[in-house]
C-alpha positions in Angstrom: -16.4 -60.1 -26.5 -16.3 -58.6 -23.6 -13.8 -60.5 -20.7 -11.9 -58.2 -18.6 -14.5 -57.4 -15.4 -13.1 -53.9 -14.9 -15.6 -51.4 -14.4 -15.7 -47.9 -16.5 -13.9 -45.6 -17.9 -14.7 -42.5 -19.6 -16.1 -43.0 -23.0 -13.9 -42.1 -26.2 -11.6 -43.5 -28.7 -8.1 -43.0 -30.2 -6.8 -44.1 -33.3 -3.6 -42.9 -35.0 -2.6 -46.1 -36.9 -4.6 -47.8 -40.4 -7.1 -45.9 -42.3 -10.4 -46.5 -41.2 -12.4 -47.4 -37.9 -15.8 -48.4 -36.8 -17.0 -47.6 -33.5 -20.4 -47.0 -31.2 -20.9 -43.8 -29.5 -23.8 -43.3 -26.9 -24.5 -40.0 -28.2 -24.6 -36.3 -26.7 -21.9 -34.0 -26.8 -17.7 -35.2 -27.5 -14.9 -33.3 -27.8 -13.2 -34.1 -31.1 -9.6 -33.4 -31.4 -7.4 -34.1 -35.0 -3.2 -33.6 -35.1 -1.4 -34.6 -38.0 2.4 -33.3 -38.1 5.9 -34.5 -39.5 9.1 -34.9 -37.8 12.1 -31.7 -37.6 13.7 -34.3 -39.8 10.9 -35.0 -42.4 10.1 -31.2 -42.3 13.6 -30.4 -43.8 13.5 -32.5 -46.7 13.1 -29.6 -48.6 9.6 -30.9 -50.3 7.3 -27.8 -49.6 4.6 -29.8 -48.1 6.5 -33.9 -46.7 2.4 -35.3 -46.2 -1.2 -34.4 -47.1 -3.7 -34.7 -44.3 -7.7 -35.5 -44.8 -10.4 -37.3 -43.2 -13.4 -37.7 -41.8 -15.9 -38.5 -38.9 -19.5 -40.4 -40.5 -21.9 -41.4 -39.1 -23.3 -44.5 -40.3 -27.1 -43.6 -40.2 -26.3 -40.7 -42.3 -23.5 -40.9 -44.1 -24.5 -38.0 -46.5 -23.3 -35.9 -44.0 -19.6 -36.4 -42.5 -17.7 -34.2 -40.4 -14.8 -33.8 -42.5 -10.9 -32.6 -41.5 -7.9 -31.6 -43.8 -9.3 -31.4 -46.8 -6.4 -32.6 -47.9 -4.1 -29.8 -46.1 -0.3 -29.8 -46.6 1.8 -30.1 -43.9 5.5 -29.2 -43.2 6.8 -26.9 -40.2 3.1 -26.5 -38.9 1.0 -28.8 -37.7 -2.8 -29.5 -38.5 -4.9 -29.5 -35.6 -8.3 -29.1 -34.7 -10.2 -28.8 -31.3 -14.0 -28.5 -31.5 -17.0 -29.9 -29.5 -19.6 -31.7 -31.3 -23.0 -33.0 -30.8 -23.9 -36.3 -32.3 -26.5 -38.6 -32.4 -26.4 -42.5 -30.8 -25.0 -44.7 -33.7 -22.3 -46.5 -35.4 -19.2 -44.5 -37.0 -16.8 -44.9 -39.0 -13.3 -42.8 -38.7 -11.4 -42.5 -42.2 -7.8 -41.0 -42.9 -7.6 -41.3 -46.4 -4.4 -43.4 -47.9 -2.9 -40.1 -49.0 -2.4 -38.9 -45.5 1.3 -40.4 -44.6 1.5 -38.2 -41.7 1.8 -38.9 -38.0 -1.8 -38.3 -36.8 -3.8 -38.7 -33.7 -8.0 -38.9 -33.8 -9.8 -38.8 -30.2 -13.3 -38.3 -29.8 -14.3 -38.5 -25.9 -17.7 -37.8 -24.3 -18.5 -34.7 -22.3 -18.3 -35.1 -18.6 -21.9 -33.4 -18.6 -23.7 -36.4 -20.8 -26.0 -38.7 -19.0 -25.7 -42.3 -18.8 -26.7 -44.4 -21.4 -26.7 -47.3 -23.5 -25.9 -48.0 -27.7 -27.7 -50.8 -29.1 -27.9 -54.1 -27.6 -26.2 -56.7 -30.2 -26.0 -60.6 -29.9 -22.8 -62.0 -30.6 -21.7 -65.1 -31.7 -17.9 -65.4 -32.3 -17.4 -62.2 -31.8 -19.3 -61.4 -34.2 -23.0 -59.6 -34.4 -25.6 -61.9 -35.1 -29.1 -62.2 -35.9 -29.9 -66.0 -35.0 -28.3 -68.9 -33.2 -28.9 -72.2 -32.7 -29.4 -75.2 -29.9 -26.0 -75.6 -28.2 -24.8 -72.3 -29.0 -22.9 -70.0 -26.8 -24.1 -66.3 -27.7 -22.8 -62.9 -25.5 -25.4 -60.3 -25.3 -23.4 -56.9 -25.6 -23.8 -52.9 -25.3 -21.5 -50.5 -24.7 -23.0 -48.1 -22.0 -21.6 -44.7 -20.0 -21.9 -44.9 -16.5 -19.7 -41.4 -16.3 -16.1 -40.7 -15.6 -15.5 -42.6 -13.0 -18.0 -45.2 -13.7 -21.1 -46.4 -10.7 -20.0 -49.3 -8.9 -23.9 -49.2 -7.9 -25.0 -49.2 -11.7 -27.3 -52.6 -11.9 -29.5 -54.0 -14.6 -31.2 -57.2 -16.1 -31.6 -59.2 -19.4 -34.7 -60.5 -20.1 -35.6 -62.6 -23.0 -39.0 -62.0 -24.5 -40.9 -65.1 -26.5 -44.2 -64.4 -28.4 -44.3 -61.3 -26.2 -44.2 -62.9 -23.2 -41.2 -62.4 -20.2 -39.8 -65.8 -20.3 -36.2 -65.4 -18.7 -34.4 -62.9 -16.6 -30.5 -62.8 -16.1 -28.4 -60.0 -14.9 -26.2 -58.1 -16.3 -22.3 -58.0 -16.0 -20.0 -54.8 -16.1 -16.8 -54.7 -17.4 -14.4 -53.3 -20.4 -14.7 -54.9 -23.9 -10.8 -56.2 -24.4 -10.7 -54.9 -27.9 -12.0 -51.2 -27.4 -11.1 -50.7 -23.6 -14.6 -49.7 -23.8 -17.2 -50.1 -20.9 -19.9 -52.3 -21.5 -22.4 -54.6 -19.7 -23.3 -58.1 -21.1 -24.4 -61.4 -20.7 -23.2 -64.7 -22.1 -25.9 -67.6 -22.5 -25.4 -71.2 -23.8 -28.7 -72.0 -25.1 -28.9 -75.4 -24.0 -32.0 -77.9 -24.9 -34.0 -76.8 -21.8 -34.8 -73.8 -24.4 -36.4 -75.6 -27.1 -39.4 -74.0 -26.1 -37.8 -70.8 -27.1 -37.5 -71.8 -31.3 -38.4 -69.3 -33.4 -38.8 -65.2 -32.8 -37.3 -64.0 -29.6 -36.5 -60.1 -28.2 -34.0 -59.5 -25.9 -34.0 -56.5 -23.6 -31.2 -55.0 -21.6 -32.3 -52.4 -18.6 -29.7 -50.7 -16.9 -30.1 -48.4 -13.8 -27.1 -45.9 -13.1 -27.0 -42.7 -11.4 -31.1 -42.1 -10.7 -31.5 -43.3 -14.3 -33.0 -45.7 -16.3 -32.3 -46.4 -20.2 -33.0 -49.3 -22.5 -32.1 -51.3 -25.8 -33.6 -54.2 -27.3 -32.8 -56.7 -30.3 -34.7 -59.1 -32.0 -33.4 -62.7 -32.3 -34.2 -66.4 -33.8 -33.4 -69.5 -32.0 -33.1 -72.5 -34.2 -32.6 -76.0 -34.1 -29.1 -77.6 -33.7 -26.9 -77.1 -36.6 
């Protein structure tokens, strides 16, 4: 959940320890940059090639079709690296190094300076975890990660609402800050759904709207409330 009432950073990741990684991006355009290398001392072992380097970038709406890196390549005196700029679409990833791949490596993927503000999609957590219901007496964080630019907006505002047979039924507003776990920016809301919302049982849709930089953007997701456990 998100605790830590920072306000933005630039949006990206960086992984260079475990195999595989799951992660939001907002979409537009990121710079993607891969080095895998060995030590002078584990070059000059005298094994042609002291790790094997291979991975790749998927995204999880279309996983037919990673980005993929190493291949596996061989590595000794020279390192592996790549720097490219890639487009990609608003989603969940998943970063893999394959097992194999007992080099020292570095992933980053970082948004463009140029992208506009925006939003991934709006989750309701409970325990940290993503969740499609909840119950009476449950405490539940509304959460998306958003992109309010380099340097973040200190002027960037926005609203939940809760929506109950299609009707506006409460209005909250949103919190910035940096998720503990990622470092990355996000706005949320926590709620405690006490038993003054009995009258929401049943199908609910929450809405985030944030408003950053002349801009407007939007994510919803669809909810049950039931009774006490």
């Amino acid at each position: 959940m998100v605790l830590s009432a920072a306000r933005a950073q630039a949006e990206g990741y960086t992984y260079q320890i475990g195999g595989t990684y799951y992660f939001f991006l907002i979409g537009g355009k990121y710079e993607l940059y891969v080095d895998a290398h060995v030590t002078p001392a584990e070059a000059s072992t005298g094994h042609p090639h002291p790790c094997y380097f291979s991975g790749d970038l998927t995204s999880m709406a279309a996983p037919q079709s990673p980005t993929e890196f190493g291949g596996p390549v061989g590595i000794a005196l020279l390192p592996y690296r790549v720097d490219s700029h890639v487009t990609l679409a608003r989603g969940i990833y998943r970063l893999h190094v394959l097992p194999l791949s007992m080099c020292r490596w570095r992933v980053t993927i970082v948004s463009d300076p140029g992208n506009a503000p925006g939003m991934t999609q709006l989750l309701m957590l409970r325990n940290t975890e993503s969740a499609k219901s909840a119950a009476l007496g449950q405490t539940v964080q509304f959460y998306a990660q958003v992109r309010l630019g380099d340097t973040g907006d200190p002027q960037a505002n926005g609203t939940l609402e809760v929506l109950h047979g299609g009707k506006l039924v409460r209005t909250e507003p949103l919190l910035f800050g940096l998720d503990n776990l990622t470092r990355e920016p996000a706005a949320y809301v926590n709620i405690t759904w006490s038993d003054a919302n009995r009258a929401l049982l049943g199908d609910n849709v929450a809405r985030f709207t944030v408003h950053s930089r002349g801009q407007t953007f939007t994510s919803t997701v669809p909810f049950t409330l039931d009774e006490a456990p």
